[in-house]
C-alpha positions as CSV (number, residue, x, y, z in Angstrom):
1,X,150.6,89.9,87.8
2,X,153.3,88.6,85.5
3,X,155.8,89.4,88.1
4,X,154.1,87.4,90.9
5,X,154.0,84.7,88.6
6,X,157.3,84.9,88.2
7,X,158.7,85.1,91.8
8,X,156.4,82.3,92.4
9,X,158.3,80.3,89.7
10,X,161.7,81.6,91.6
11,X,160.5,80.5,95.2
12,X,158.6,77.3,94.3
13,X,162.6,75.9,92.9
14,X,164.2,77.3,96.4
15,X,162.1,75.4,98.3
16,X,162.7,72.1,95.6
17,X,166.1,73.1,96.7
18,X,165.7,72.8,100.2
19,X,162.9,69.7,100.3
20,X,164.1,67.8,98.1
21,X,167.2,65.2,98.7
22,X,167.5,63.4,95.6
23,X,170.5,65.3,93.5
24,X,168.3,65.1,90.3
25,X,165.7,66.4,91.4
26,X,167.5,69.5,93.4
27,X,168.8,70.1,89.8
28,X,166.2,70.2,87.9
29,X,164.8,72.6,91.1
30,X,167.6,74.6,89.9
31,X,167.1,75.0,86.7
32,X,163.4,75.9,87.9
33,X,164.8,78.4,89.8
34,X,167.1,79.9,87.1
35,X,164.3,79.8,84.9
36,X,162.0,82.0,87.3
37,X,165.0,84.5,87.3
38,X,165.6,84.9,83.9
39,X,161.6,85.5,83.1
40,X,161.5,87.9,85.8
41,X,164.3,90.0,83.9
42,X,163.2,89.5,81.1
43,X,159.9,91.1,82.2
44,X,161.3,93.9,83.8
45,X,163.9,95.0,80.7
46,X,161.0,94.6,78.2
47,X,158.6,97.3,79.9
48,X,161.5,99.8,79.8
49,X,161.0,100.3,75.7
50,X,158.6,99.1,73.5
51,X,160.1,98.7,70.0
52,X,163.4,96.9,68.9
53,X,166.3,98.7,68.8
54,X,167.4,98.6,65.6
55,X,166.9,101.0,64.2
56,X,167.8,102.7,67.5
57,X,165.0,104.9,68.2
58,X,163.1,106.5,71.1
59,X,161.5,104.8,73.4
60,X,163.0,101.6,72.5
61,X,164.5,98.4,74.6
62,X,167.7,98.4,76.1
63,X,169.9,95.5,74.5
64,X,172.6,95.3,77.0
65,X,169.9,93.2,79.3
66,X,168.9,91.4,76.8
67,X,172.6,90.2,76.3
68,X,172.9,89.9,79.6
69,X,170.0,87.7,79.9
70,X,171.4,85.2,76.6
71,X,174.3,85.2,78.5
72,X,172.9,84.4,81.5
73,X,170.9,81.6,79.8
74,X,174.0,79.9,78.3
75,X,175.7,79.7,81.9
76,X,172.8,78.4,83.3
77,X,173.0,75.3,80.5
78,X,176.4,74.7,81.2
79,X,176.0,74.9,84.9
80,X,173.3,72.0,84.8
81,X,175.2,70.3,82.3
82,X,178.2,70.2,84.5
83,X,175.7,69.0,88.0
84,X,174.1,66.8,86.0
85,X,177.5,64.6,85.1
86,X,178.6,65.4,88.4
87,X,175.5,63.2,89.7
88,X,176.0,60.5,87.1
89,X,179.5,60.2,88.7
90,X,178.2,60.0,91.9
91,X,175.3,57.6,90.8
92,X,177.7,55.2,89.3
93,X,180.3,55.5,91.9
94,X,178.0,55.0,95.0
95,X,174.5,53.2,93.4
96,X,172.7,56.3,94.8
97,X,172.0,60.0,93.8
98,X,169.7,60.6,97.5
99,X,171.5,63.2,99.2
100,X,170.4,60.9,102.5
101,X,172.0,58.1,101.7
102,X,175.8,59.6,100.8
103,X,175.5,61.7,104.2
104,X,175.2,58.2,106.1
105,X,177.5,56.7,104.0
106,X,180.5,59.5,104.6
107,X,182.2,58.8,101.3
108,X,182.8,55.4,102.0
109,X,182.3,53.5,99.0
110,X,180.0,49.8,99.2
């Protein structure tokens, strides 16, 4: 069930992705996104072992996902730190952050 959740989480920021045209808002459809992913793994590496690894015993969780998945956290902050001051360049450049608007406009500044 947890899965399902999480998938759901995954496809409802695709398709903010794809709906949505204002740049903020297709980030923070993003980050959804990432968000779904990361749970999902997070999910699946935690039913592989039950007890911490340390001290390493039997039956207990992998780490290496579990760095994998801190890692994967920290890219995804800088990766929406990065879009987001991408689209406050772009706001302040062109008064607009809706993906309609600069596709008419071309680049051309007003």
């Amino acid at each position: 069930m947890a899965e399902r959740l999480t998938l759901l989480l995954v496809l409802i920021g695709l398709l903010g992705v794809l709906i949505n045209r204002d740049l903020i808002k297709k980030i923070i459809s993003l980050d959804i996104m990432g968000t779904g992913v990361v749970s999902f793994f997070v999910l699946i590496s935690r039913r592989q072992g039950e007890a911490v690894p340390i001290p390493f015993q039997q039956n207990s969780a992998d780490p290496v996902p579990q760095a994998l998945i801190i890692t994967s956290i920290v890219i995804g902050f800088a990766t929406v730190a990065l879009l987001v001051t991408t689209a406050s360049v772009i706001a302040s450049k062109y008064s607009s952050v809706s993906s309609d608007r600069l596709d008419r406009e071309g680049g051309k500044k007003e």
